[in-house]
C-alpha positions in Angstrom: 66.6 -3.6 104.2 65.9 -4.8 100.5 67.7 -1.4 99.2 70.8 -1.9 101.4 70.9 -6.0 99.9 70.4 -4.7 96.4 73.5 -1.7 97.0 75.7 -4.6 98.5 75.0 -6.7 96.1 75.7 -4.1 93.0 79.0 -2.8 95.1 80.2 -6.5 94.8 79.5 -6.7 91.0 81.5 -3.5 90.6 84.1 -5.1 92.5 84.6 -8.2 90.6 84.1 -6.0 86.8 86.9 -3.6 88.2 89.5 -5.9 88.9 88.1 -7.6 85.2 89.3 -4.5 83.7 93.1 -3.8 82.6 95.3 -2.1 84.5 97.0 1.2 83.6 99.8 0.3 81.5 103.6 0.4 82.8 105.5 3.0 81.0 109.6 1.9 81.0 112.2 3.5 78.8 116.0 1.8 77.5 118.9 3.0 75.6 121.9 1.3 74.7 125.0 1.5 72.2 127.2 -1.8 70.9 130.7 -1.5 70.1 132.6 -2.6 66.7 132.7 -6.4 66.0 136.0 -7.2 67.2 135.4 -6.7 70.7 134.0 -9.3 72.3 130.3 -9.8 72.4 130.4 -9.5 76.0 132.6 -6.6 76.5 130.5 -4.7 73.5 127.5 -2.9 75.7 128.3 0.7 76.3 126.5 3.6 78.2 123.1 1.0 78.7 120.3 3.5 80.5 117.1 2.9 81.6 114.1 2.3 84.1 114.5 -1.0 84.8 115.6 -3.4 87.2 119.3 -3.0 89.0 120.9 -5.3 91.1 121.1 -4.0 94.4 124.7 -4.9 95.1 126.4 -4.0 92.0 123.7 -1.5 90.6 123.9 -3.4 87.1 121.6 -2.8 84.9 121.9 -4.4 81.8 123.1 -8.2 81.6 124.4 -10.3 79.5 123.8 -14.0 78.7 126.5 -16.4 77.6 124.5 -19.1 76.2 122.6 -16.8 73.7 124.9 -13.4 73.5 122.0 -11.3 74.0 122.4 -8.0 76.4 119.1 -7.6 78.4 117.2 -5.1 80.3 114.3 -6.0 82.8 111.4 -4.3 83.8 108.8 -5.6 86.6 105.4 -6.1 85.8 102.8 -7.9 88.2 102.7 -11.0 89.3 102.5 -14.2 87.1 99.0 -14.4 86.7 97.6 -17.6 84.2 94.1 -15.8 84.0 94.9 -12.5 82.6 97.0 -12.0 79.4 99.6 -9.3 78.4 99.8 -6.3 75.9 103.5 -5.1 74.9 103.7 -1.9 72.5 107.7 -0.9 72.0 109.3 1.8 69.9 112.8 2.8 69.8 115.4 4.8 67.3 118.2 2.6 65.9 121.5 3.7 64.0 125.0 3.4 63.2 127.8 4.0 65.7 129.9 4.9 63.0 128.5 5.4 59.3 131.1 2.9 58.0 131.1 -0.4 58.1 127.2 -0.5 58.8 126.4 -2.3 62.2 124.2 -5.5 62.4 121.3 -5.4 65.2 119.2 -7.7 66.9 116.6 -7.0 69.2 114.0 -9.0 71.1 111.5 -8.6 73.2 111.3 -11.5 75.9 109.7 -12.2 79.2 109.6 -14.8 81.9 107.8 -18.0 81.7 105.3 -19.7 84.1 108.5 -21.9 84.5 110.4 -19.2 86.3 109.8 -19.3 90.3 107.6 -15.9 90.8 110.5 -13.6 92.1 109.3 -10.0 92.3 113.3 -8.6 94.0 115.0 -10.2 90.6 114.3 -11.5 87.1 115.8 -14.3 85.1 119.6 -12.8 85.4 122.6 -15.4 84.3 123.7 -15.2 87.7 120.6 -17.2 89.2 119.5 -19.4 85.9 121.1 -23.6 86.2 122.8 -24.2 83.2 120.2 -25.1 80.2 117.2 -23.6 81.8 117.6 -20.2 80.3 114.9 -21.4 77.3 112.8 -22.7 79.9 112.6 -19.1 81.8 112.9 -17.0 79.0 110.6 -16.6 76.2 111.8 -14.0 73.4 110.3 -12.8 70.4 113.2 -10.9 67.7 111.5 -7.9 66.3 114.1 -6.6 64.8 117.2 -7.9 62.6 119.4 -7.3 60.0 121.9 -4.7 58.9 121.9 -1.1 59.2 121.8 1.5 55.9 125.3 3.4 55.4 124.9 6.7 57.5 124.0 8.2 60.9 120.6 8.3 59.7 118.8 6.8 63.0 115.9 4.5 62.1 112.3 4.3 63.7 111.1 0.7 64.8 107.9 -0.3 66.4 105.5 -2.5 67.0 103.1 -4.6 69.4 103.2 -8.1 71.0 100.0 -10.4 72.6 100.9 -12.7 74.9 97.2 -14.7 75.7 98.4 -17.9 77.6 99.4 -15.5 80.7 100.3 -12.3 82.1 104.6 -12.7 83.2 105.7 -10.9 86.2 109.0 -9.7 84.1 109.4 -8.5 80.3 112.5 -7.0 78.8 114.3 -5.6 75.8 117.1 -7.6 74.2 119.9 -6.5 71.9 123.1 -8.0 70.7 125.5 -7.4 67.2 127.8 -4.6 66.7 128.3 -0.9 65.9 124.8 0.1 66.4 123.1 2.1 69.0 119.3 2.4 70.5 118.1 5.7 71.7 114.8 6.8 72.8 113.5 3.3 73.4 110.2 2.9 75.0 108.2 0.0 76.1 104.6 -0.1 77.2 103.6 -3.3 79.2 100.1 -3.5 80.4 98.3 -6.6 82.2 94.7 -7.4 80.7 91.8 -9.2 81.3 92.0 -13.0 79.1 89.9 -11.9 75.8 87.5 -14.8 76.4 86.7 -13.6 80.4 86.0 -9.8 79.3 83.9 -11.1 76.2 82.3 -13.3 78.8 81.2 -10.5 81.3 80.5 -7.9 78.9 78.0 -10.5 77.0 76.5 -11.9 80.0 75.1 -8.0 80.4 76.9 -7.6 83.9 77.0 -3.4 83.2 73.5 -3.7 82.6 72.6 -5.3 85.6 75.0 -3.2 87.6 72.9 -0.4 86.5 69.7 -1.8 87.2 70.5 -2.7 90.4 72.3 0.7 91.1 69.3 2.5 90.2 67.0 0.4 92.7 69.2 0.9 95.3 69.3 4.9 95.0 65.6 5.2 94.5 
C-alpha cells in the first residue's frame, strides 16, 4: 500500500513538472512583396504567402490596418496564459523590388494583449477592432527599419524577442513601406514556463525528489 502512495504521489509530481516545462515551439513561415511608393499604402501588398491565419469567408490572409499602415500576418499560439511567458526567434530575407530607387521597409513583430477578448477562430483583424483600441490589442516591437542598399542583393535579418508579463494567444509579422520584398521568412513562437516558476521548481529540488520517490516505489 505505501509503495502504490509513494508511485501516486511521484506520478502527480511528474505531472505538475511536465506541464512546468515549455512546449515544443510553433514553427510558421511568411513572405510578402510591397509595391513602388506611389501606390497607395493599402493597395501596395502583393503575392503575401504563409501559414497563418485566413479568414474563412474571404480566405484573406494578410490585412491591413488603416490607423497605423502596417500589413499583418497572424499566427495562433495558445491560449492567453498570465503565468507562463513567450519566446519569439524570427529570420527572414529582405531586398529590393527593383534595384533603383532603393525601397524603405519596416517590419514588426507584434502580438495580442491581455486586453484582447481570448478568441482562438480570429485575431485582432481591423474588421473586429472599435475605433482607437487597436494600441490597446496590439502590442508591436519594429525590428527592422530603414532603407534598402542599391541592388537585388537580398539581406539576412534576425533576431529574438521575450515577452515575460504573459504568454499571447496570437503573434504576427508586420511590414509596411515600399519597393521591397520578404522571402523565406520564418517565425518560431514557443510558450514557456515564467523564469521565476521554473527557477522556483528546479531550486526547490523537485527532480530530486521525483527520483527518490520513483526509486522507492520500484523497489
Amino acid at each position: 500500500m505505501k509503495r502504490l502512495v509513494l508511485c501516486a504521489i511521484a506520478l502527480l509530481l511528474l505531472g505538475a513538472w511536465a506541464a512546468s516545462v515549455s512546449a515544443a515551439p510553433i514553427i510558421d513561415t511568411f513572405g510578402a512583396m510591397m509595391r513602388e511608393e506611389f501606390v497607395p499604402p493599402d493597395q501596395r501588398l502583393v503575392n503575401g504567402t504563409g501559414s497563418g491565419w485566413r479568414a474563412p469567408e474571404t480566405n484573406q490572409l494578410w490585412f491591413y490596418y488603416p490607423e497605423t499602415g502596417w500589413w499583418n500576418e497572424w499566427f495562433y499560439d495558445h491560449p492567453l496564459d498570465l503565468t507562463r511567458w513567450k519566446k519569439i526567434d524570427w529570420s527572414m530575407l529582405v531586398r529590393n523590388v527593383v534595384s533603383t530607387p532603393p525601397g524603405f521597409a519596416e517590419i514588426a513583430i507584434n502580438w495580442s494583449t491581455p486586453s484582447y477578448p481570448s478568441n482562438p477562430n480570429t485575431p485582432p483583424i481591423p474588421a473586429i477592432i472599435p475605433a482607437g483600441m487597436e494600441q490597446q490589442w496590439i502590442q508591436r516591437q519594429v525590428v527592422f527599419s530603414g532603407t534598402l542598399p542599391i541592388g537585388l542583393d537580398p539581406i539576412p535579418i534576425s533576431g529574438h524577442i521575450e515577452i515575460p508579463n504573459y504568454n499571447p494567444e496570437w503573434v504576427s509579422i508586420d511590414i509596411r513601406g515600399f519597393n521591397f520584398q520578404v522571402g523565406n521568412g520564418v517565425l518560431s513562437h514557443e510558450c514557456v514556463p515564467e523564469p521565476a516558476t521554473l527557477a522556483m521548481l528546479l531550486g526547490g529540488g523537485l527532480l530530486s525528489l521525483l527520483g527518490y520517490l520513483w526509486r522507492r516505489c520500484t523497489h
